[in-house]
Structures are given as structure tokens and as C-alpha cells.
N, C-alpha and C positions, 0 to 999 in steps of 0.2 A: 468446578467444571463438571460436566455432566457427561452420558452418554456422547451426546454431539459435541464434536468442535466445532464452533463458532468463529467466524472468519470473516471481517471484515475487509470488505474489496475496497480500493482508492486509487483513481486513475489521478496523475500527475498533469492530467490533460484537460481542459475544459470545451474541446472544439469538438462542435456534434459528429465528428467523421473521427474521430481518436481511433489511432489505429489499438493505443495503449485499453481504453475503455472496452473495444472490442473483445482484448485477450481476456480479459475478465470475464467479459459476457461468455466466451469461449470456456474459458475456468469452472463458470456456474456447469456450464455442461458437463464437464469434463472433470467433477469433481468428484472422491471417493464416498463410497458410502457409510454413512454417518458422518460427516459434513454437512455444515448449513454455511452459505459463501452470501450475504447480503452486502452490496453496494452500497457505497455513499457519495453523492456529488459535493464535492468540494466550492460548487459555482456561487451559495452565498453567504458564503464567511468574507466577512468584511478584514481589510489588511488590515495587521497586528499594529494594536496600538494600546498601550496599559490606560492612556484616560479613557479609552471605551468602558472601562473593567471599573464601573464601582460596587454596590453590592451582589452584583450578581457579572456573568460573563452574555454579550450581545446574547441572543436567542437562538442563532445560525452556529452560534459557535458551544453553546451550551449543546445542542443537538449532538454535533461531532464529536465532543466531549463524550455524551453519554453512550453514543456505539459505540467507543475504545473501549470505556470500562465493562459495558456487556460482553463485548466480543474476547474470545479464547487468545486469537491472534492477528495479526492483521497483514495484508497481500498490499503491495504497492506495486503498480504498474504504470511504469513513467517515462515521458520523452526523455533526452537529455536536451538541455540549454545549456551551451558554452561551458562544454567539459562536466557540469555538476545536474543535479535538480532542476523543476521548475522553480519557476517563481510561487507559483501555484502550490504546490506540493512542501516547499517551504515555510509558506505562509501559516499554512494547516499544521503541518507540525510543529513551528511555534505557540501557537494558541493551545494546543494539546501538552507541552512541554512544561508546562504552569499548573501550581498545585491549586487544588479550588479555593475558591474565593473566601478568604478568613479562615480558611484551614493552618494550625500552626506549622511553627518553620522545618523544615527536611520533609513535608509532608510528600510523600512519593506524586508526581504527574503520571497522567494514567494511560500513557507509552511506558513506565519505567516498570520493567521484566515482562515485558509484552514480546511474545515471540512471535517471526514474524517473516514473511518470505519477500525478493524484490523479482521482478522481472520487467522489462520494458522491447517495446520495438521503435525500433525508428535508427535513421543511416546508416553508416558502413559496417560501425561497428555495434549494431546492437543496441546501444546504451552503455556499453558496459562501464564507459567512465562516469554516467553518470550514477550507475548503479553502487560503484565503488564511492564515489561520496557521499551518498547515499545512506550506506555502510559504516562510514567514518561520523555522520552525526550519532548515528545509531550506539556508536559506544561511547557518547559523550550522556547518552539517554536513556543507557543501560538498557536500552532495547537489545532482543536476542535475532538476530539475523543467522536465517538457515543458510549453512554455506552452500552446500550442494544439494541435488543440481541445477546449476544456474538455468537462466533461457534468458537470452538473447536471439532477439528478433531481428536483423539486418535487413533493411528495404531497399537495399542495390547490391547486385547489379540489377537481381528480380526480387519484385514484391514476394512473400511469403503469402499475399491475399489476394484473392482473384477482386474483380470487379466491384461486384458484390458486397467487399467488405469479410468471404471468410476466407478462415484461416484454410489454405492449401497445404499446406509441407507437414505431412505424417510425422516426419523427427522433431518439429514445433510441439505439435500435438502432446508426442510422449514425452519431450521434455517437460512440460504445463502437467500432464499426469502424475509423473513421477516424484514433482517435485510438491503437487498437492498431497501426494500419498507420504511423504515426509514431512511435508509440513503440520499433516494428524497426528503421524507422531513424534513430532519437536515439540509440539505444544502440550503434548499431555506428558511431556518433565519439567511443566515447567506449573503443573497442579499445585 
């Protein structure tokens, strides 16, 4: 790890209006100094399937592949779908969750000690359940999820975003702050 922490962003959302994508783009702004936050769209990773995978992994998924292993740590920012995850966000992390291809066996996947922050917007509650399972793949992946401070985004009774698309609510805001400002340094123990 270098000076910079390196953070790779991942919206759990693939629809041009993601209120999830946004908080990210928000994030870029709003991130600490000596941080570097580059996004990645998830929209063409092909669904997980091992006979895609002969000598090499799709091209789309080789890509997503190689910004984990560059990246310091990685930010997920995700709807919830029925209690858990996307489908989307799933998908992705299964394809990552696999060691490269003709790598010998226990070979680490390159999520495994990857530290790493969640936040989401969307309904009553935030996300928060889905963030909690979210959480619970994450110690099966030995990925390192920052506990606090959470953010949860809640879109009722009032949006958190005006019109527009930005974020409105100052305590959004500093939550997205504070928890980029820990998230520089969760990752740099984990050098």
C-alpha cells in the first residue's frame, strides 16, 4: 500500500437513476485527503457460471477481478432485494470469490482480507438488512467490514435527495465523511 488508499466503489444497482451509484459519486466528493475512490459498473459481468471459466476468466470479469486486487479496499453501496443483496452485487462477488485460474488449491480470492466499508439507500429502513447480509457473506470471505459508522439512507417518509438526484441531509453527508475517514484508516492495518 502506498501513500494513497485506494478504494474501489461498487453500486449494487445497475439502473441509471441508482440512488446507491449516486452516494458514491457523492463519496468521490466527499472523500479524505489522500484517497483515490474509482468506480466500477458491475453492468457487464456475465452470470456466474464455471463452464464460462476455461483458461482464462470472461474479459468483463477478468477486469473486476483486477480492480480488487489493485484496490486497498473496497465500498459497496447497495439496494436491498427481499431482505438481502442484489442479484447484481451477488453475482459480482461470486466471480471475485474464486481463485485465478490454475492457481494451486487454498489459493486466497482477491476479496480474501480485503477491507472494506457497506452503505446503501433505499426504503424504510435504510438497507440495513440488506447490509447485514451483506456482512455475513463477508465473514465466510474473510473480507474485513468496517463496523462503524454505519449510513443508512432511508427514502420514506422524505427522500434524502432533492430532485435533482443530490444528496440533501447534512447528517447523510457526515455520515459518508466519517465513515470514508475510517475507512483510510481500517485499511492501512490491514498493510
Amino acid at each position: 500500500m502506498t501513500n494513497i488508499v485506494k478504494v474501489l466503489g461498487v453500486s449494487g444497482s445497475l439502473r441509471e437513476g441508482s440512488f446507491n451509484t449516486k452516494l458514491l459519486h457523492i463519496a468521490q466528493d466527499l472523500k479524505p485527503a489522500g484517497m483515490e475512490l474509482t468506480l466500477f459498473s458491475l453492468a457487464d459481468l456475465p452470470l456466474y457460471n464455471q463452464d464460462l471459466v476455461t483458461n482464462a476468466y470472461p474479459p468483463a470479469v477478468e477486469a473486476w477481478r483486477d480492480q480488487i486486487k489493485q484496490a486497498d479496499a473496497m465500498l459497496f453501496a447497495s439496494p436491498e432485494y427481499n431482505y438481502s443483496v442484489t442479484g447484481v452485487l451477488k453475482n459480482a462477488i461470486d466471480w471475485a470469490s474464486r481463485p485465478d485460474v490454475g492457481a494451486p488449491p487454498n489459493t486466497p480470492h482477491p476479496l480474501f482480507n480485503k477491507p472494506a466499508a457497506v452503505m446503501g439507500a433505499g426504503g424504510r429502513f435504510g438497507t440495513a438488512r440488506g447490509q447485514m447480509h451483506l456482512r455475513q457473506i463477508a465473514v465466510f470471505l474473510n473480507m474485513h467490514i468496517l463496523i462503524k459508522p454505519e449510513v443508512y439512507v432511508s427514502l420514506f417518509p422524505q427522500s434524502a435527495f432533492d430532485k435533482e438526484g443530490n444528496l440533501t441531509d447534512d447528517m447523510t453527508k457526515k455520515f459518508i465523511t466519517d465513515m470514508l475517514s475510517e475507512l483510510m484508516i481500517w485499511s492501512k492495518r490491514f498493510q
